[in-house]
N, C-alpha and C positions, 0 to 999 in steps of 0.2 A: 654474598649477603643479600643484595636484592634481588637475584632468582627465590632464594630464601623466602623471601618475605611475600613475593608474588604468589609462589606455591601456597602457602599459609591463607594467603588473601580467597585463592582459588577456593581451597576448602570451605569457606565459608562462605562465600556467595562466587559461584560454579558461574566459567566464561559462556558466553552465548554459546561457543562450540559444544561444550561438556551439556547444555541443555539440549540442546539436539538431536544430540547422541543419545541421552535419554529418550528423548520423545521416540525413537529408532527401536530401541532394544524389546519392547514387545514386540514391533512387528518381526524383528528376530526368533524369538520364541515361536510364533504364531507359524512362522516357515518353515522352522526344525519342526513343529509338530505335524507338518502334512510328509515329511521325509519318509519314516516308515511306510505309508501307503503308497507313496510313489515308488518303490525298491520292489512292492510287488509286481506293478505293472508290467504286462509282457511290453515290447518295444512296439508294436501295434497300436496295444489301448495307450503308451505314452504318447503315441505318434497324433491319438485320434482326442485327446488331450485339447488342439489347438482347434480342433472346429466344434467342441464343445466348449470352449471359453469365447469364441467369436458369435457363439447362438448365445450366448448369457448377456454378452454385448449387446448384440439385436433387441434383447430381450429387456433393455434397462440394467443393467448392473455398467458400472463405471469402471475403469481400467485401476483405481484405485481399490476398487472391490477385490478385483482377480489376482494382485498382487503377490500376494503369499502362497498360494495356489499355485501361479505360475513360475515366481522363481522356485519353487522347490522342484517344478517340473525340469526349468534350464538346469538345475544343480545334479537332480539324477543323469537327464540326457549328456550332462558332462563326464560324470562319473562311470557312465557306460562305454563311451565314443572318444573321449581325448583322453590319453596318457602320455606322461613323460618318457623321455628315452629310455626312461629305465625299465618301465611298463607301471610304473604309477597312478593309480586314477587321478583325474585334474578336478575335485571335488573342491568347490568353491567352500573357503571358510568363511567362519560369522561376520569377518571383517570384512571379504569382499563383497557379501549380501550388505552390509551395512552403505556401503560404496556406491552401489546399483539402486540403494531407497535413494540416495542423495539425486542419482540423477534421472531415476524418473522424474523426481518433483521438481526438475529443473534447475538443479546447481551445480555445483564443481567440485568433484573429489579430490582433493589432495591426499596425493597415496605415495609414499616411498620409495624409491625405486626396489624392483623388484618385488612390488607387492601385486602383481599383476592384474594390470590395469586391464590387458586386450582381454581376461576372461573375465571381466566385472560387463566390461561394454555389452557381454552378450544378454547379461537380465535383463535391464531394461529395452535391449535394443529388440528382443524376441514380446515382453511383451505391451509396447507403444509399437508393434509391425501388426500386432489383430485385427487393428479397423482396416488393416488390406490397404494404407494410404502410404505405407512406405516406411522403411526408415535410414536415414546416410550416414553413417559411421566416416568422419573424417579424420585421416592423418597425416605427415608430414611430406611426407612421397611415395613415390609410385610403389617401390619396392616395400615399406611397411604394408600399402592397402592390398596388395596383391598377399603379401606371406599373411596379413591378419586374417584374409577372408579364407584363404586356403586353409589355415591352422583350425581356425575354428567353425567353418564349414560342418561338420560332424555333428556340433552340437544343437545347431540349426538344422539342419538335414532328421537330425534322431526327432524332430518336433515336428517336420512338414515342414518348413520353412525354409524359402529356398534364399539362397546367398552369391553375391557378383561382386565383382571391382571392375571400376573405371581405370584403363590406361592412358596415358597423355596420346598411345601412339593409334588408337584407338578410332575406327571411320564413324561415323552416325548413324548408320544398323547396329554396328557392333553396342554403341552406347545406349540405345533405344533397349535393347536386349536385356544389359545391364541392373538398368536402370527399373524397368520390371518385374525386379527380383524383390521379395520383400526387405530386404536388407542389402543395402547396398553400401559398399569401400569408395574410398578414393581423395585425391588429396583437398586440399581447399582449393589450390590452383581450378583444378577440371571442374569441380562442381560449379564455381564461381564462373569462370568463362563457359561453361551450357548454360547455365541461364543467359547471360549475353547473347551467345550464339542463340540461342533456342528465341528469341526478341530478335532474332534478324534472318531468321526463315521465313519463307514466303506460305507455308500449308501447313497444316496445323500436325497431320500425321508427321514431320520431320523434326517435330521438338520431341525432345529426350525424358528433357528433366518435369514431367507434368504436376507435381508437388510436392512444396517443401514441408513437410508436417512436422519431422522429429528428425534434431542433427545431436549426433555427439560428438565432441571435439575433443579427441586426444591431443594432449601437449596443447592445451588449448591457451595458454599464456601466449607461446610464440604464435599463435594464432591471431586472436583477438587481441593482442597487447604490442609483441616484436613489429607484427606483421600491419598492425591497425594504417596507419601511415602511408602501404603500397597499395594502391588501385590499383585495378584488376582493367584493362585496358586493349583494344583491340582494334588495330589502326590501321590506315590504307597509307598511301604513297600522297606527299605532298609536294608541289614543287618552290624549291627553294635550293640557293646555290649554295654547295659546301667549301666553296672557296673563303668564304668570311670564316671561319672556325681556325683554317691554316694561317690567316691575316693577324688575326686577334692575336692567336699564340706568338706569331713573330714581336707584337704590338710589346704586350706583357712581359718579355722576355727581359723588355731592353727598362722596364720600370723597377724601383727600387723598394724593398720592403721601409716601413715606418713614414719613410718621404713621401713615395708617389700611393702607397696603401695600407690600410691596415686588416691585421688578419683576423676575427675575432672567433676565436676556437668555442669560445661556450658556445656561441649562439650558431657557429658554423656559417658566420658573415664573412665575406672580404667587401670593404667601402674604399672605393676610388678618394683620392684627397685632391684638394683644388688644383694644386700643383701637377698630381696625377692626368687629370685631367684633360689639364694646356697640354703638357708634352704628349700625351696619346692621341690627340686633337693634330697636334703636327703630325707623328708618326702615322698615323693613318690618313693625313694629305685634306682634312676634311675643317671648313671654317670654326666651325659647331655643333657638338652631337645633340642640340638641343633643337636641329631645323627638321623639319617631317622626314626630307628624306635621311638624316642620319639616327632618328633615335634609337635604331637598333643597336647602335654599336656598345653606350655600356653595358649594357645588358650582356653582348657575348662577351666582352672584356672581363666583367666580372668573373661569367661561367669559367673561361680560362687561368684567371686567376685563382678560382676554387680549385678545381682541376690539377694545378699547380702546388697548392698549399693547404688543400682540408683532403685530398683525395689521394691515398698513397697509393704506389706499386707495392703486391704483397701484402699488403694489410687489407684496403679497402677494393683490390681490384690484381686478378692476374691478365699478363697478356699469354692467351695460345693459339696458334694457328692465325696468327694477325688477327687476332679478335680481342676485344678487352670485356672480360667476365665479371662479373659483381661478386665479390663474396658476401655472404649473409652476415654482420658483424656477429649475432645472436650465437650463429650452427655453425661458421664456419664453415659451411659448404658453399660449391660455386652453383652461381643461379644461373643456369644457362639460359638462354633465351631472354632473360630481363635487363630491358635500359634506363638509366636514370634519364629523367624527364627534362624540358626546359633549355634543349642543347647542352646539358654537361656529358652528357656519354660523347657525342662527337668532340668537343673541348678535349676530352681526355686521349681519345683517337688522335689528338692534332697533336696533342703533349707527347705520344708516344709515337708519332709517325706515321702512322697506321691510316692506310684508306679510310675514309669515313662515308660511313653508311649514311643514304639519305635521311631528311628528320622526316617525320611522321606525322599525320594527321589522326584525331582520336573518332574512331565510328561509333565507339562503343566505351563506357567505364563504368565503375562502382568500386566501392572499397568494402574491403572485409567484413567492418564495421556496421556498413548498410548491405551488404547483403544478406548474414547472418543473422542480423534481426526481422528478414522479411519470412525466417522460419517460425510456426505454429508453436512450437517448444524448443529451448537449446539448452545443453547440458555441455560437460565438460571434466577431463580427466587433466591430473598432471602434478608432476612432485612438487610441485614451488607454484603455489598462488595467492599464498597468503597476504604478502606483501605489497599484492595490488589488488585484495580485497575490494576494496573504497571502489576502485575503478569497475571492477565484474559486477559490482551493486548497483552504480551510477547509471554507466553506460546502457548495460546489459538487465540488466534488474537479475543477475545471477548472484545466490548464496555459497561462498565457499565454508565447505566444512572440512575440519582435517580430519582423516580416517587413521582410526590407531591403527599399529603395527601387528603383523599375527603374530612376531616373535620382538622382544623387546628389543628395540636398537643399543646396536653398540659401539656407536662409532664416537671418535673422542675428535672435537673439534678446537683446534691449539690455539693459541692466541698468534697473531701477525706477528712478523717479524719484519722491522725498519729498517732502510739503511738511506744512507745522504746519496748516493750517485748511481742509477743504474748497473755500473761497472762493479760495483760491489755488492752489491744485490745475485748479480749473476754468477761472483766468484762463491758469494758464499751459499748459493743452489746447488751449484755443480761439486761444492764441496762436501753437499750434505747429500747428494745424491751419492756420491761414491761410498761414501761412508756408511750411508744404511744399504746400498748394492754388496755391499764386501756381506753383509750376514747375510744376502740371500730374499730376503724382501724387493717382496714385486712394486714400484713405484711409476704411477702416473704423473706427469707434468704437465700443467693446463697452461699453454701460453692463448694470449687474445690475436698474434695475429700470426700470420705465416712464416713472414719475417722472422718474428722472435724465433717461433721451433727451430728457424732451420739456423740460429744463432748457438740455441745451450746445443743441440744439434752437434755443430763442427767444436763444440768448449768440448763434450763427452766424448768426440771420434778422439782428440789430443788428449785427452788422459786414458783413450784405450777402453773407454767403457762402452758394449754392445750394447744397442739398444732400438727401438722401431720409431719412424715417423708417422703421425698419423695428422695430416693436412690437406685441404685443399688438391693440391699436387699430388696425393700419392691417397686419394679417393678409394682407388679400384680394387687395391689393397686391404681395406676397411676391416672385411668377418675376418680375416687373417689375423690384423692387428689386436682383435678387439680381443678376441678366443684365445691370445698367448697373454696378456696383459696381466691377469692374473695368474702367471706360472712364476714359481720360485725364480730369483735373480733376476725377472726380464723388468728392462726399464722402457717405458713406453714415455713419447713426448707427443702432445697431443694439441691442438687448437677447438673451439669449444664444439668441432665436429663430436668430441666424445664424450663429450657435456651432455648429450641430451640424446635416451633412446636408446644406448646402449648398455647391455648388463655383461657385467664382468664377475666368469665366474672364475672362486679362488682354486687354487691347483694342491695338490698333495704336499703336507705339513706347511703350509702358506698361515693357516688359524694360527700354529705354535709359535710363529714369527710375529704376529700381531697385528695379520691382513695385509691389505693394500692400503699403501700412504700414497695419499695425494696430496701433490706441492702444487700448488697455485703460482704463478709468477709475474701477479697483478692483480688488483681489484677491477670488476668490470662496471662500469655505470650503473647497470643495475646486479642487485643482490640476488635477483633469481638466477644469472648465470651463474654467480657463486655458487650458490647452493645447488644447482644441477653438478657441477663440479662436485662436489662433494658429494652429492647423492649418489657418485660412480663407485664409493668403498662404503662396507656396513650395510649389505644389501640381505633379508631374512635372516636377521638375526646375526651376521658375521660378524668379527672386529674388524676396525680396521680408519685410520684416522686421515683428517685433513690441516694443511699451514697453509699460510700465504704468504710470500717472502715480494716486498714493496720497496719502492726506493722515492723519495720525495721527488723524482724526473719523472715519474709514471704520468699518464697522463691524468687521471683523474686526480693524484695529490695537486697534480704542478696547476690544473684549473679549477679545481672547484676544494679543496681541504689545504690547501701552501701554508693560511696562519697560522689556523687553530690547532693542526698537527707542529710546524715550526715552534708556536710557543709551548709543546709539550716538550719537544728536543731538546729545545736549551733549559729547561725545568731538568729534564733529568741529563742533561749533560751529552756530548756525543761528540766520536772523534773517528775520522776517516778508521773505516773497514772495521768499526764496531756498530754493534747492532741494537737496535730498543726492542723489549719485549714489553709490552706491559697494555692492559687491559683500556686502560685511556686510549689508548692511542687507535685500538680497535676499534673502538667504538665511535670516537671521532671521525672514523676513514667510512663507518656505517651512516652516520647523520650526513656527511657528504655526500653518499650514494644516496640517502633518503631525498637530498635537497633534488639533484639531479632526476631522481623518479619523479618529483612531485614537479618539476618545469616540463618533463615529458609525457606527464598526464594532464597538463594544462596544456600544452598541443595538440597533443588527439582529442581533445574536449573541443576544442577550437576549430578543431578542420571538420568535428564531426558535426558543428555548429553549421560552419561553411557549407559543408557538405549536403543541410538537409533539404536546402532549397533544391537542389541538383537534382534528390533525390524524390521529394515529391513528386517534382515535374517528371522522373523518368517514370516513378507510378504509375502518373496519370498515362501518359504517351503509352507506355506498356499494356496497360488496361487494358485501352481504347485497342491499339493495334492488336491484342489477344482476339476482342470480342467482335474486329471487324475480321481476322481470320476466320474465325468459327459461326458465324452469324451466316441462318438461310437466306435473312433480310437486311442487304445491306442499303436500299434507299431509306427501309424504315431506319436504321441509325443513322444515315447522315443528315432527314429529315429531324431525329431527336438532338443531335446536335445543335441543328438551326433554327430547335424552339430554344433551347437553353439557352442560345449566343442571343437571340434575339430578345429572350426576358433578361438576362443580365443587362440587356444596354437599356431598354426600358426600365430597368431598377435605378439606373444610374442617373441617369435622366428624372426621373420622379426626386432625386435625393436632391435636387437642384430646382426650387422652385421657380425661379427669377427665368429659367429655361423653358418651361413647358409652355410659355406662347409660342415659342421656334421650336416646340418639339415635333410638329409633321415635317417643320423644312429638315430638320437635321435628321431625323427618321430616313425621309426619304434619302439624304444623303449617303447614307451608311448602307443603305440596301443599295446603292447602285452601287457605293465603291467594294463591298468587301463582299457582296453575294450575286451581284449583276443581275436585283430584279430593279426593274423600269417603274414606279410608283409615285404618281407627281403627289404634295401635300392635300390638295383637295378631295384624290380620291380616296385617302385612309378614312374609314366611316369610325361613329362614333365618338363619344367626348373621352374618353381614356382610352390611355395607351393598352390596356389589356384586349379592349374590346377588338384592335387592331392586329390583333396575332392569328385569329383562325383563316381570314382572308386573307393574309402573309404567307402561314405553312402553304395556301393553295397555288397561290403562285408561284412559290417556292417550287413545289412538287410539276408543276409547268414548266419551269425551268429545264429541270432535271429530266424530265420526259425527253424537252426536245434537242438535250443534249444526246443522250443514249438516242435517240432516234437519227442524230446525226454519225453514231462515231460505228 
């Protein structure tokens, strides 16, 4: 009834997105109509195409001008150079031309899965590459930038336009190379650390990344939103002893939940109690952690206690090869190389037994957040962004528009299914998996963490039913898993590694059975991993549906929806190993996740707040250390330096009248301590402070003489 009524409401005054679209669809027409004259072109005059739209450039016409013109060019040069396996032309439709206006003009397409994305990035990305300033196509990993640049290489290539990706494993010729290509791949990870690196070379020919003009960010949610939160970080060796990490955890061990702490899961606190306190006070042999030399210790008590009770084996972290890995909560994959900050990765080391690697000192940082905004233009691909809209506007000044479908979706989205106890939640998955297994439907199963898969896992091995894992643990496996997924009978069980970037194609009489069903087996904090989940079935037009089967112990009912779901339960009544269907209850587990979104865009708002002091100052220092690389004169910049230092402290000084009788004595003080010139009060000539600066720079410049004259 109220989709109803919204639909109705629509028709008569059209959502911002429906206007948009509009505003789009001439220049759709306007594109189909240069197609037939591109179809003549031999592959030459197509080729010679791009340095006749770079002289037009020259010439005053705007990249907005060339537009239409050029993507009908990308769309032939596709339709010539990329086919499908089957030998298919990969002729861009109206929908994906609609996709590519979004992001030249700097917004976010939300496109379906399977509506492909990687051939939409090529239109804008070929023509914001004309000014010859670059452009970075970013995505998740190495393996996506390397297969996107190779696949679509062709289409670039048939235009002049040459194309790279960055490897993580990659030396700094190799990346310099790369990176001179007018369009260049590679993840957010590498792009983001060469700029760091590239701010911590000593000669200006050994930086890489020379500018940021135009990025596009595939999956750009878990980019700009998952990802906002981790700086990008780049550390040398600090000394400090790892003995206190193994101390702590012994400390911790022997304190009691509620008594000596409490845990606090929303907020992802643990707080020491008074009591807590006294006894860790004894137990680490120490009068008071409140005297200078002990205030470290709650601090790592705390760590340990997270470590201990916000931080699981299997969910939040595997151990291999004596290492403890991070998994991405978002993907589901392990992050190798990344440590949580602040001594909890060692904490966790000390929990698990495990050697602990020394802590770290930071050379270098930035986050996602402020890096990406230090680009000229940023756009953005991905099925799910609607949802944090608000936030791509806020942050970002980016517009998300959702892109229709080329083929209407079919996919049918069930309503949740309840149950009181995890145990029954799981019985009645694993019941309803054999049940639609026996006719032969291929079904997916989205659990949140590793644990759980490998839980319905060994319930499916005892009732005999075959089936693949796809986690964490069995990575390597991945194209294997993903390529049977959609074959008649196969049951795949998956962590939200298959949530995102994978397409699953359906297999022989698979349509006739009603696609692929995907069971969800939890709600996730946020609703875009849901609906990446579900985006894995009803892919171009296929059937094919999604559930979510919950139990009020999930974590998300048990912390942030326990009432308002509970007082729907006993409203409609419930009795062990019976289940609630009903549309309230959905919705209620949705405003939950909504609340949950909206405190974790009040954090990244917050650290991005934090953050921008950090960030200025890394500007300026950046700047300055760029233009004393490259500079043929480096006395005349540190001479401009020391008129600026020197008129700011004159400014300061004038803003304080009651001062400027002592202003030669304090003058003179500030030149000896901070520039080591010699200057008694009586010889600054002049009644104002200004008149006093060109006989400053001179001795200044005396200074500096007989410094270089010494060294």
């Amino acid at each position: 009834m109220i989709d109803s009524l919204k639909g109705a409401f629509r028709k008569i005054i059209p959502s911002r997105n429906d206007r948009i679209l509009r505003e789009i669809l001439p220049k759709i027409e306007l594109i189909n109509s240069h197609e037939p004259e591109m179809m003549t072109l031999s592959d030459s005059q197509l080729r010679d195409k791009t340095e006749e739209f770079r002289d037009r450039l020259a010439e005053g016409e705007t990249i907005a001008d060339l537009l239409p013109e050029a993507y009908a060019c990308v769309r032939e040069s596709a339709r010539r150079f990329l086919h499908t396996e089957t030998g298919v032309a990969m002729r861009h439709f109206d929908v994906q031309l609609i996709g590519g206006i979004v992001l030249t003009h700097g917004g976010i397409a939300e496109m379906v899965t399977g509506e492909g994305k990687t051939l939409v990035a090529t239109l804008p990305a070929y023509l914001n590459a004309l000014p010859g300033k670059g452009v970075h196509i970013i995505t998740v990993n190495d393996y996506l930038a390397r297969r996107d640049a190779t696949w679509m290489a062709p289409v670039y290539e048939g235009l002049g336009m040459t194309v790279g990706a960055i490897q993580s494993n990659m030396n700094s010729a190799e990346r310099i190379e790369q990176y001179s290509c007018n369009i260049t791949y590679g993840t957010n990870n590498e792009f983001g650390f060469d700029y760091l690196r590239d701010n911590m070379k000593v000669r200006p020919e050994d930086q890489c990344q020379k500018e940021r003009h135009f990025a596009i960010i595939d999956e750009v949610d878990s980019i700009l939103i998952d990802e906002a939160r981790t700086p990008l970080i780049i550390s040398g060796p600090a000394e400090k002893s790892t003995d206190l990490y193994y101390k702590a955890d012994r400390v911790i061990r022997q304190l009691v939940k509620e008594r000596h702490f409490e845990v606090k899961e929303k907020e992802q606190q643990v707080i020491l109690s008074e009591e807590g306190i006294e006894l860790a006070e004894g137990l680490v042999g120490v009068d008071s952690f409140y005297s200078a030399a002990n205030m470290m210790w709650p601090h790592h008590l705390e760590q340990a206690l997270k470590a201990h009770h916000l931080n699981h084996l299997d969910v939040d972290y595997v151990v291999r090869d004596g290492q403890v890995v991070i998994v991405d909560e978002f993907t589901g994959r392990l992050m190798e190389g990344r440590r949580w900050s602040d001594g909890l990765h060692q904490a966790v080391e000390a929990k698990e037994g495990l050697k602990i690697k020394d802590e770290n000192q930071t050379l270098a940082t930035i986050t996602f957040q402020n890096f990406f905004r230090l680009y000229g233009k940023l756009a953005g691909m991905t099925g799910t962004a609607m949802t944090e809209a608000q936030e791509f506007r806020e942050i970002y000044g980016l517009e998300v528009v959702a892109i229709p479908t080329n083929r209407p979706l079919c996919r049918g989205n069930l309503t949740d299914i309840i149950y009181r106890t995890k145990n029954e939640k799981w019985t009645a998955l694993v019941d309803q998996i054999a049940h639609v297994n026996n006719e032969g439907r291929p079904i997916l199963v989205g659990t949140i963490s590793i644990e759980d898969s490998e839980l319905v896992s060994s319930r499916l091995d005892k009732r005999g039913i075959r089936h693949n894992v796809l986690n964490a643990k069995q990575h390597a496996r991945e194209a294997d898993i993903v390529a049977e997924a959609g074959q008649k009978g196969r049951v795949t069980i998956a962590t939200n590694m298959a949530g995102r970037g994978t397409d699953i194609v359906l297999g022989d009489g698979v349509v006739d059975l009603g696609g692929l069903l995907v069971i969800g087996s939890e709600r996730h904090e946020s609703r875009r991993v849901d609906n990446q989940l579900r985006g894995r079935c009803g892919r171009q037009g296929d059937p094919g549906a999604s559930q979510f089967y919950l139990s009020l112990q999930d974590d998300l009912m048990r912390i942030f929806a326990t009432e308002r779901v509970s007082a729907l339960l006993k409203r409609f009544g419930m009795d062990e190993g019976v289940d609630i269907t009903h549309p309230m209850v959905t919705r209620a587990v949705e405003r939950a996740q909504k609340k949950v979104e909206q405190r974790n865009f009040e954090v990244r708002k917050n650290l991005l707040e934090y953050d921008s002091v950090m960030d200025s100052q890394r500007k300026v220092i950046y700047e300055l250390r760029d233009r004393a690389l490259k500079s043929e004169d480096l006395q005349g910049l540190v001479v401009e330096h020391f008129e600026e230092s020197i008129s700011k402290y004159s400014s300061g000084l004038m803003e304080h009248p009651d001062a400027l009788d002592d202003a030669p004595a304090l003058f003179s003080d500030h030149l000896r301590d901070r520039f080591n010139i010699s200057v008694s009060p009586g010889e600054m000539p002049g009644e104002s402070i200004e008149s006093w600066l060109p006989t400053l720079v001179e001795n200044y410049k005396s200074v500096l003489q007989e410094k270089r004259n010494l060294a």
